[in-house]
N, C-alpha and C positions, 0 to 999 in steps of 0.2 A: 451635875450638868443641868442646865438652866433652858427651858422650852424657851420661855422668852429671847432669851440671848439665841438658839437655837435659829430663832425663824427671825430675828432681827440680820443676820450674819451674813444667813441665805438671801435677803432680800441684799441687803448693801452690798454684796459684793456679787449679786449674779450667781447664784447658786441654787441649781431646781432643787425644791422645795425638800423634797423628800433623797437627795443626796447626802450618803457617808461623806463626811470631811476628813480628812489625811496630810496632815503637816509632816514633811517629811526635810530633816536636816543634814548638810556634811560636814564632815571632819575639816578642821583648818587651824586650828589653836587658837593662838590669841585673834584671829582673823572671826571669830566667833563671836564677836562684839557686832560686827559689820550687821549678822543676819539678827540680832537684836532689833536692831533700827528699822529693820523689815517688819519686824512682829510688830512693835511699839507704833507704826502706821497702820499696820492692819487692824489691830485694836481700837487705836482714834476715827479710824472709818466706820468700824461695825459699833462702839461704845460699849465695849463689853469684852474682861476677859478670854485670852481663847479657850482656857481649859473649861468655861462657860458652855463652849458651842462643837468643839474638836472631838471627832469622833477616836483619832489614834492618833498617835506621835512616833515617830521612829526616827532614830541617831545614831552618827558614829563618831566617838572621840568628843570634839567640843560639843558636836550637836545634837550628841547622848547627855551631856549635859543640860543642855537648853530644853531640851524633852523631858528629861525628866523632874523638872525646876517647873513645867506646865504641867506635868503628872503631879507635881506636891502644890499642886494650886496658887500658883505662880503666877500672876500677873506681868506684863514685859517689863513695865519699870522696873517691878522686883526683884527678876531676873537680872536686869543690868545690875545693881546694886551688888547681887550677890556675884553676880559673873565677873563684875570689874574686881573685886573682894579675891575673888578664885585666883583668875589672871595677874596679880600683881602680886601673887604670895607662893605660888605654887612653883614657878622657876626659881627654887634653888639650890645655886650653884653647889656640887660638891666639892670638897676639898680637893686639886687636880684633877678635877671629872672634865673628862673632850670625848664628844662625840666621834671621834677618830682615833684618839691614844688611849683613852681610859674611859671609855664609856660604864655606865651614862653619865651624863652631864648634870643631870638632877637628881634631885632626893625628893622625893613623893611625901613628905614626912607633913608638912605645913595642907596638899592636897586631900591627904585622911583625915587628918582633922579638922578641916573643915567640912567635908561630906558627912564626915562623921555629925559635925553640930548640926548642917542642913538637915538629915536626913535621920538622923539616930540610927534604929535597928528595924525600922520600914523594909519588907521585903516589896517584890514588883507586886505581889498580889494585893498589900495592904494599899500601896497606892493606885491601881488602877480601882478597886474596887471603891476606894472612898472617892474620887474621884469621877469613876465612868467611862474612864476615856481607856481605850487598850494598846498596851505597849510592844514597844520591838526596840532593842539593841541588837547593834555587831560586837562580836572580839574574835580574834584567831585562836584558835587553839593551836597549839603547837605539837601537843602531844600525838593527837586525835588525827592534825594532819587536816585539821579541816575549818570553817569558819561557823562559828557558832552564832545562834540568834537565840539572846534571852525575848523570851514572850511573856506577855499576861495581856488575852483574851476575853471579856466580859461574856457569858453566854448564858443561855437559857438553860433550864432546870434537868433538861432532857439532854442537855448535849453532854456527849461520850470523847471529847476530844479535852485533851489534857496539855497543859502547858508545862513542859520538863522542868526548864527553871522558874518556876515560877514562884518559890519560896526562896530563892534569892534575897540576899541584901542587896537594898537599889544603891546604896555606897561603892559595894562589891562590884556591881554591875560597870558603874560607872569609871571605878579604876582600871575595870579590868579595858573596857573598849578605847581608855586614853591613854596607857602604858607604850607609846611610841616608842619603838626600837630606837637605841643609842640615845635616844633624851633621857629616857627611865627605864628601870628598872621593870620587866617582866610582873605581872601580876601573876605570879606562881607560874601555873601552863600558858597564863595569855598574853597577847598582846594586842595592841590597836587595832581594832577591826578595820581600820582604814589603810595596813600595809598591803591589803591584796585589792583586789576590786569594789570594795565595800565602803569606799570613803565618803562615796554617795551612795546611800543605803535604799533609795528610792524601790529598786527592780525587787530587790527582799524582801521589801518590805509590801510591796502590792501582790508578791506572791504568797507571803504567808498568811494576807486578807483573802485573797481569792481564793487561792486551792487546800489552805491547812487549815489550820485553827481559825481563824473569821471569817470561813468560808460560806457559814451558817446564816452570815446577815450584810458581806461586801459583795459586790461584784463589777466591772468594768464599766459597766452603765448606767451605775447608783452610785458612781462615788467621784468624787470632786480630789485633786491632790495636788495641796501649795509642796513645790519641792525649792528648798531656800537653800543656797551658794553661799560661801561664805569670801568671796571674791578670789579667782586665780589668777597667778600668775604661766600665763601661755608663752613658753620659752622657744622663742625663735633663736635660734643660736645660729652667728654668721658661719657663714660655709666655711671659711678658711680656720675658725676653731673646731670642728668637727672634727679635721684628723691632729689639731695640735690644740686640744684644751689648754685654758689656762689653770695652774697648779698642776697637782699630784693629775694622771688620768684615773686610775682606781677609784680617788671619792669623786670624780667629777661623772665618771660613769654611775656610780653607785646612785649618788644624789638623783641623778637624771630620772633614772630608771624608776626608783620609788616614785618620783615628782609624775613623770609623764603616765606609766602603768597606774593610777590612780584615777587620774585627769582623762584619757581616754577612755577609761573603763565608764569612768560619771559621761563622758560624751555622748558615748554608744548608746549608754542607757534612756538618754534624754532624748538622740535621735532616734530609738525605741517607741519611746514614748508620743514624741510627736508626729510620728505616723499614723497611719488607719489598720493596723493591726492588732491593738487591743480598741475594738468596737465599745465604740460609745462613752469612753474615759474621759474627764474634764481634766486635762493636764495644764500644768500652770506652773514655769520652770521660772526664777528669777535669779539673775546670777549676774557679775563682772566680772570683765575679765582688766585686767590690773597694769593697763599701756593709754598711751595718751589718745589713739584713738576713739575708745570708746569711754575716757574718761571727759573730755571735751563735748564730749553728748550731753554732760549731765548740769544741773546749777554750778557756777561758778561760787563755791563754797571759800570764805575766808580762810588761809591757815597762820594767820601773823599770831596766835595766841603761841602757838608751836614751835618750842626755841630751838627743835632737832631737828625742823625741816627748815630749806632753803629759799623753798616755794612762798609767796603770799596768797597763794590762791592754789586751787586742785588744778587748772588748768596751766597752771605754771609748773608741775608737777613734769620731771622728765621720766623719760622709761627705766632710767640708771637709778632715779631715787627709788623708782615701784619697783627695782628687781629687789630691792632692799629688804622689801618686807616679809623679817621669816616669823613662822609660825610660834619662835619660839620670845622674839623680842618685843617684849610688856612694853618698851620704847614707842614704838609703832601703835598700841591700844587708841590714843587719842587719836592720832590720823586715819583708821580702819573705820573708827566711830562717824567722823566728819564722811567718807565716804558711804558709810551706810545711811548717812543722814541725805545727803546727795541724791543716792539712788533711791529709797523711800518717794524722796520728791517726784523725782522724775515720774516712779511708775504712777504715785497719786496722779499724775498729770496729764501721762499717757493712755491707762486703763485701768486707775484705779486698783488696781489690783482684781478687776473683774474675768480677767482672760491671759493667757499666757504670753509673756512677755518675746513676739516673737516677730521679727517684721517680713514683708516676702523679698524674698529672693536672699533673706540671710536664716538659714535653719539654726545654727548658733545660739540667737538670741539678737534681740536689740542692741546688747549691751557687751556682746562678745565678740572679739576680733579677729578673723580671717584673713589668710594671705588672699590676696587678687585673685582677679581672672586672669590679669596681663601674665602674673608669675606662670600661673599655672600652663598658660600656653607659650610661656618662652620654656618650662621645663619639658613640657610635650614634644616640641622640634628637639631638641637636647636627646631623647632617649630614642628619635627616629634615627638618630645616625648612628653609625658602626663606627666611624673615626672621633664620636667621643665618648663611646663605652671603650674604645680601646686603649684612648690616650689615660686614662685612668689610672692610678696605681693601685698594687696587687698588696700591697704590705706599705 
């Protein structure tokens, strides 16, 4: 870790002097290229590496990767290289593998060995401590019943506080928090630390600085925290599919329910966050949400290069082509990238990345879309009356 780079980082982006920094990433698959474009700005603003100036990193799924690609001294270009490397080799197909009839759909096999090559037999402790920076992954335990956090902690000579995994392989780490149910295969007892509330690892991760293990040198009023999106999709589903999905309804409940218990748990967290409850926290949430409103916010980005899209621009981009984009199709990489290049701009233009991207009277985000006020108060009259709670059906 680099003093220079340290107080270069704090100045350019508005950072008191003597604040912990905290990059904190979510899970999203291939949608993990998007929050690249984030870093790769933030870098050309401060001139300097983040694992230069980054106190800790914390991830789940794609953004346990990205973490820890800046834990092995990673620069963002590098990062993309390897990431776009990861992302184009890692989906594949097995031999009649569906997510529905014969899961999983992939073979992890092309995923190990390349973590393998990145990483070799690196535990967390080898690279936080070459390094400097202290880490946090998610994965669920299955067995346990409970959601686990790999740590490594940097601490003083005198501290009595211990990191359980911390001799961990960061390969291990890394399969275990990306093992998405029905895409892959289980990492033994784990899976994706992002099938439960964990897919934004933020709240975990500012608790295992404060009150566990980096409680020794973080706390809410010393610490600065980039939390990076890797852009959602915010599923407004018209009223008249709710009681007749289209398809099967079993995977269309199924799908939802991982999708939305994910996405609300990251909301809650962030409107957590940007409240006055943890005293004196420099919160700094950047995120998209994946509809043409708040994509029409941003530079009208070219996509004529893009022989899979329809659109010649992002702003020609319909809501039908953005429900498109799933986590698992490599397809979609180039168009994620274009709107993480997009959004980059914007916030350079906006705030630089000095403050939290957040405007008033939308708690959201600048960049995240909300149903109206109008809705809200036609739904309000709607639930005053007794003759349309009753015209209802019961089944």
């Amino acid at each position: 870790m680099s003093t220079e780079s340290k107080i270069k980082a704090r100045q350019a982006l508005n950072i008191a002097p003597d604040n912990k920094v905290i990059f904190s990433f979510d899970g999203g698959g291939i949608r993990g290229i998007f929050t690249i474009q984030l870093l790769k700005k933030i870098e050309e603003i401060v001139g300097a590496p983040i694992y230069e100036w980054a106190d800790m990193v914390a991830g789940t799924s794609t953004g346990a990767i990205i973490a820890s690609l800046i834990a092995n001294q990673k620069s963002a270009i590098e990062i993309e290289a390897l990431y776009e490397d990861l992302a184009t080799n890692i989906f594949k197909e097995r031999l009649f593998g569906n997510r529905s009839l014969n899961p999983p759909q992939f073979d992890k096999v092309n995923y190990r060995a390349i973590c393998k090559g990145i990483f070799g037999n690196k535990s967390l402790k080898n690279l936080g401590e070459t390094s400097g920076i202290d880490l946090f992954f998610t994965a669920k335990d299955m067995v346990a019943g409970e959601e686990t956090f790999f740590t490594f902690f940097n601490k003083n000579e005198n501290s009595k506080a211990v990191d359980t995994y911390q001799d961990a392989l960061m390969r291990a780490v890394v399969e275990a928090t990306m093992s998405a149910p029905t895409y892959f295969q289980p990492f033994e007892r784990f899976i994706d630390g992002g099938t439960t509330v964990y897919n934004n690892p933020v709240m975990a991760a500012l608790m295992e600085a404060f009150h566990y293990n980096g409680k020794e040198k973080y706390s809410s009023d010393n610490t600065t925290v980039f939390s990076l999106g890797t852009a959602s999709l915010f599923r407004f589903v018209p009223l008249e599919e709710i009681a007749e999905p289209k398809g099967p309804d079993v995977l269309f409940w199924l799908d939802y329910v991982m999708d939305e218990s994910s996405k609300d748990a990251s909301e809650m967290q962030v409107n957590f966050l940007r409240s006055t409850l943890m005293k004196g926290l420099d919160f700094r949430r950047f995120q998209l949400s994946l509809d043409r409103e708040s994509i029409k916010k941003l530079p009208n980005k070219s996509l004529k290069k893009l022989d899979n899209i329809d659109a010649n621009s992002i702003h020609q981009l319909s809501n039908k082509e953005l429900a498109k984009i799933n986590m698992a199709d490599v397809k979609m990489l180039p168009l994620m990238k274009i709107l993480g290049e997009a959004v980059a701009d914007f916030v350079q233009e906006n705030n630089g990345f000095k403050s939290d991207l957040v405007g008033e009277g939308n708690k959201r985000g600048l960049l995240v879309t909300g149903m109206d006020r109008d809705y809200r108060d036609k739904l309000k009259k709607h639930l005053q009356k007794a003759s349309w709670v009753d015209q209802l059906p019961t089944v």
